[in-house]
C-alpha positions in Angstrom: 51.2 42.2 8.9 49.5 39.4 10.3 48.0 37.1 7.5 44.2 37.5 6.9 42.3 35.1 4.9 40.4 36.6 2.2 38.5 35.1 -0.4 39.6 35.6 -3.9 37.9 38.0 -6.1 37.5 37.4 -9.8 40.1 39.6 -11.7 36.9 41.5 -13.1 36.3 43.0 -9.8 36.7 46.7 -9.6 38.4 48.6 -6.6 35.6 49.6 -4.8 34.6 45.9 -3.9 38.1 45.2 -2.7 37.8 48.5 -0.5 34.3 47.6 0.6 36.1 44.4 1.8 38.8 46.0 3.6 36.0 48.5 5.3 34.2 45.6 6.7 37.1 43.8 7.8 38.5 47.1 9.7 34.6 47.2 11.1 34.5 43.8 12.1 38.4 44.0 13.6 39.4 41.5 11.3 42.2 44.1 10.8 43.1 45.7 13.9 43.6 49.2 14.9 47.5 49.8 14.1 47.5 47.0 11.1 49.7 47.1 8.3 48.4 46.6 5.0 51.1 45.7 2.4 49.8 46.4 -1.0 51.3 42.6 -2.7 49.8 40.7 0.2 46.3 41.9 -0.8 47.1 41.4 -4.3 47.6 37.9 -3.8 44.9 37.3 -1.5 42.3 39.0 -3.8 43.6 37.6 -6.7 44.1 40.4 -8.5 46.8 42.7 -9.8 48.5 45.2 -7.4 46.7 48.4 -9.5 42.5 47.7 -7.7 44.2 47.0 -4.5 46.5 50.5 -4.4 43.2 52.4 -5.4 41.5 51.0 -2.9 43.6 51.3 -0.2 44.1 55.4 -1.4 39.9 55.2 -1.1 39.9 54.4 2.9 42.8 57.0 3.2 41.3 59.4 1.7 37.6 58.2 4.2 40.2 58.2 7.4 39.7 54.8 7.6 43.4 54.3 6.6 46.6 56.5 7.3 49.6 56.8 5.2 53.0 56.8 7.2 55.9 57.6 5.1 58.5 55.5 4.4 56.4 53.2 6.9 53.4 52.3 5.0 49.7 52.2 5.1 47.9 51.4 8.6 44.6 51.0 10.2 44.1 54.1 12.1 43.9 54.1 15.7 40.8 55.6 17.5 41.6 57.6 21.1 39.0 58.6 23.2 39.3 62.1 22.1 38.1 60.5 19.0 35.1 58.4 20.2 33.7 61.7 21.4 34.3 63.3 18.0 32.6 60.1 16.0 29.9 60.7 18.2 29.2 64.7 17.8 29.6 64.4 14.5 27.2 61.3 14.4 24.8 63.6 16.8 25.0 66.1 14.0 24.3 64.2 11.2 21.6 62.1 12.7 19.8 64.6 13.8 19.7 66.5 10.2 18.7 63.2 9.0 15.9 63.6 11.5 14.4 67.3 10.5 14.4 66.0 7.0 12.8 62.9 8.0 10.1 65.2 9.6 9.3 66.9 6.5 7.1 64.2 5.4 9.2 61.2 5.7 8.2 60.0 9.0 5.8 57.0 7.7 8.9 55.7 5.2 11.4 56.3 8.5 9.1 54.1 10.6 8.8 51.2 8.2 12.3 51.4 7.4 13.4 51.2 11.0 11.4 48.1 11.7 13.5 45.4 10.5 16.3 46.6 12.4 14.1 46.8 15.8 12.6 43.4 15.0 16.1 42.1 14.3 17.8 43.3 17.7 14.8 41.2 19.4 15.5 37.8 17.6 19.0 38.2 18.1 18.7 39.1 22.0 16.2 36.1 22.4 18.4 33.9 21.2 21.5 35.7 23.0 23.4 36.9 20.3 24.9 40.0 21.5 26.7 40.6 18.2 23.8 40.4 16.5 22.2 43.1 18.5 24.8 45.4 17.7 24.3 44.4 13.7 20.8 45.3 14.1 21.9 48.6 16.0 24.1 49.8 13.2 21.6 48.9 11.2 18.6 51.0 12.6 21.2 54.1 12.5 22.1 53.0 8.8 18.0 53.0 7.9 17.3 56.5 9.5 20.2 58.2 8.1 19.0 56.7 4.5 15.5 57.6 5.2 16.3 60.8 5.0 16.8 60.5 1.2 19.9 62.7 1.7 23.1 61.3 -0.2 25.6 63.7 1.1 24.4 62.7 5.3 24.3 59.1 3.7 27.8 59.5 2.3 29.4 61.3 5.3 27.9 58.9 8.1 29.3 56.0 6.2 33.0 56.1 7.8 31.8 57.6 11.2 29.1 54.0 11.7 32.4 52.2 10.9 34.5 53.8 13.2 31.8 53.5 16.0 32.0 50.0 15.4 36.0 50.4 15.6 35.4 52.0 19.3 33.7 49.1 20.2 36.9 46.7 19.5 36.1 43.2 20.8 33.3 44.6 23.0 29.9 43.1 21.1 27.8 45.9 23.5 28.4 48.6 26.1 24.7 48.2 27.7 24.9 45.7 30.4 21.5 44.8 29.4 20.4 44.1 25.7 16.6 44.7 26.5 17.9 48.7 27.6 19.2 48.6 24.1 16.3 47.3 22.3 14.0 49.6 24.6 15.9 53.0 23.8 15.9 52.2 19.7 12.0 51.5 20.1 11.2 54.5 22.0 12.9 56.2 19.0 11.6 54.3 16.4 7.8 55.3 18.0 8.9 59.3 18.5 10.1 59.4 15.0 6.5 57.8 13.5 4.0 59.8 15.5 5.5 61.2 18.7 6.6 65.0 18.9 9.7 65.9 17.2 11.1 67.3 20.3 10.7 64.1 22.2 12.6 62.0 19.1 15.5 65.0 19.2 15.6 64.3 22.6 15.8 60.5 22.6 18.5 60.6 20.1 20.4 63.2 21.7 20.6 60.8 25.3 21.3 58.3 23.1 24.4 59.1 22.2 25.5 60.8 24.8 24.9 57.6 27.0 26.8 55.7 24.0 29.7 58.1 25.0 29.2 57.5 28.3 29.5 53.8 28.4 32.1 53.6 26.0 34.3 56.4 28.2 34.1 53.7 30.8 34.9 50.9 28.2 38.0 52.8 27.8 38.8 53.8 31.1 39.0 50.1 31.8 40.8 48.7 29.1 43.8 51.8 29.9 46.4 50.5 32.3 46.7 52.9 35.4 50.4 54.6 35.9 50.7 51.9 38.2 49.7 49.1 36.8 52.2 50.5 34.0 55.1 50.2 36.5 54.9 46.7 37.9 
């Protein structure tokens, strides 16, 4: 396993903060798809005894995040495109729950919630950080999913907003212009507040199916042709 440099956490730290360390470093691709994680590495680099760091490692298994091989070890999982398409039903799914309850008398909170996010994604485009935008973009997905005030949609859309950050890889958009991506998150953002439902389904449903779209192509790209395999 390649060395990563993490801080040291005090030994009082418990195991979900060494596995909510681990998530965003599998997010951010600090640990690549295919990494190995050796348990008395982590130990050492969080400074604490090998006990938090097994837990949380068996945590991200458990989320798919991790996969166990045996007699191999423990490993970042790998995503296919078979898989971006399933992060994205599921996503779809849960979104739009998050929506119906949002409509049943949430739709002021939802709209004030989803502000910073929108707000954010302009600052960041202004000053060209295309990162940033997709912080922000997580983040408005994060805030309507929570405005929902539903745990369990909370809970499961946790690993699949990682993930869809995982199918991104080094990639810090898919929209070959940021304003397209600002524009399509504000058009929801107005739907969900005071438009018709129907048109905020709607715009959340092209939403991710242009996500898949874009990121089909990302893929298509980064895969070497037969050809390109021979030479």
């Amino acid at each position: 396993m390649s060395v990563i440099e993490f801080e040291p956490v005090n030994r009082q730290s418990t195991a979900e903060m060494i596995a909510d360390r681990l998530r965003v470093a599998i997010m951010r691709g600090t640990l690549a798809p295919g990494a190995q994680l050796v348990e008395a590495d982590l130990a050492t680099q969080f400074d604490v005894s090998r006990g938090p760091v097994r837990e949380a490692m068996q945590r991200l298994v458990s989320e798919g995040l991790l996969h166990s091989i045996r007699h191999r070890g423990i490993f970042v999982i790998e995503l296919t495109l078979d898989d971006v398409l399933d992060v994205y039903r599921a996503r779809t799914a849960i979104e739009g729950g998050a929506l119906e309850l949002i409509f049943e008398g949430r739709r002021e909170i939802a709209y004030a919630a989803l502000e910073p996010s929108v707000l954010a994604m302009r600052a960041c485009a202004e000053r060209g950080d295309a990162a940033g935008v997709s912080d922000a973009d997580q983040a408005f997905h994060e805030a309507l999913v929570a405005s929902a005030d539903s745990p369990r949609l909370a809970h499961a859309a946790r690993t699949l907003f990682i993930e869809t950050r995982m199918c991104l890889g080094a990639l810090e958009t898919t929209y070959p212009d940021v304003l397209e991506q600002i524009q399509e998150h504000t058009d929801l953002r107005e739907a969900i507040g005071s438009g018709a439902p129907a048109r905020a389904r709607k715009l959340l449903v092209d939403h991710m199916h242009d996500a898949v779209e874009r990121l089909r192509i990302s893929f298509a790209a980064a895969t070497p042709t037969a050809q390109e395999t021979a030479t």
